[in-house]
C-alpha angles and dihedrals in degrees: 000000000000122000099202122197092183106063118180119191104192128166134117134319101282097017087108110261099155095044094050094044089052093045097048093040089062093051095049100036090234133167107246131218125183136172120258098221099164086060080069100099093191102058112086084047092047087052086061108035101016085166096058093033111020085096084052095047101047103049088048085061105037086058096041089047099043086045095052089043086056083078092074094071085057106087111236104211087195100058136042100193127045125210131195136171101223134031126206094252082069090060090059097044084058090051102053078051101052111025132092106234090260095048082053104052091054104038071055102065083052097045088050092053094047103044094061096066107055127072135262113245112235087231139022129201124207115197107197121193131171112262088244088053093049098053085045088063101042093053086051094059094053101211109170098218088057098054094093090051100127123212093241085051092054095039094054091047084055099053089039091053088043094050100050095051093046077068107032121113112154098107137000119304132207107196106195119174107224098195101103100019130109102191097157088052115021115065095206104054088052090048089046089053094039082057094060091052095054086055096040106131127176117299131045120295128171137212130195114182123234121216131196 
């Protein structure tokens, strides 16, 4: 069994990052990180025209996020186990999504140079949810900038985060299907998650909860 002290929670926009990251970060007494996405001041303009602003966007994030992941070289003397809720491989999966082959060739050579300087988490989780479930989640929370997201938008983010874990291997990786979990109100959901963490070994495994 690994005991990680670098946690990554990664998955599509809606699947419940942040929530999970808070609530873990309790039980474990564990120094958070989130991303700040509403410092982005392209994305509500990106959401309605992706073509004109999605270069903009996503440097803004790729530095943000690289600058804010910079903390983790500094030692924290209060917690033993940091938790975020992103981690810089994301950054590039939006990218090949968004970015015309030339914007991606350059936002590449940046990516290269930054990503070699930041540490591997000891364990990744991946939170999977049905699309439908996903843009369930994002109208409920009501953010403003996410009110023009479109289905097809949502739908493509999920197979392209499906696809990339399906072949990542650089570190362990927790798979949990969110679908019909409950984890920020229902105890023992969150219990039952924080145990497969606990048992988590190297490799990938995965867990879908059964209810009934």
């Amino acid at each position: 069994m690994i005991d990680p002290s670098y946690l990554v929670i990664e998955g599509p926009i809606g699947v419940g990052k942040t929530s999970l990251v808070s609530l873990l970060s309790k039980e474990m007494n564990g120094r958070e990180i989130l991303e700040h996405v509403e410092d982005n001041p392209f994305l509500y303009s990106f959401y309605k025209d992706p073509e004109r602003f999605a270069f903009q966007t996503q440097l803004f994030f790729l530095l943000s996020r690289y600058r804010q992941l910079e903390e983790l070289k500094q030692p924290d003397l209060f917690h033993r186990v940091t938790v975020t809720d992103y981690f810089l491989p994301k950054d590039r999966l939006f990218a090949s999504l968004n970015l015309t082959p030339s914007e991606l060739g350059l936002y590449d050579q940046i990516y290269a140079l930054l990503n070699l300087r930041l540490p591997k988490p000891d364990l990744v989780i991946y939170l999977q949810a049905q699309t439908e479930i996903l843009m369930e989640r994002i109208l409920l929370r009501g953010k403003e900038y996410e009110k023009e997201i479109s289905w097809d938008y949502i739908h493509s983010v999920n197979q392209a985060y499906n696809d990339f874990f399906f072949h990542y291997n650089e570190t362990p990786l927790l798979v949990i299907q969110t679908t019909e979990m409950d984890f920020v109100h229902n105890r023992m959901d969150l219990e039952d998650l924080y145990k497969q963490i606990q048992n988590m070994g190297q490799g990938t495994q995965y867990y879908i909860p059964r209810k009934g």
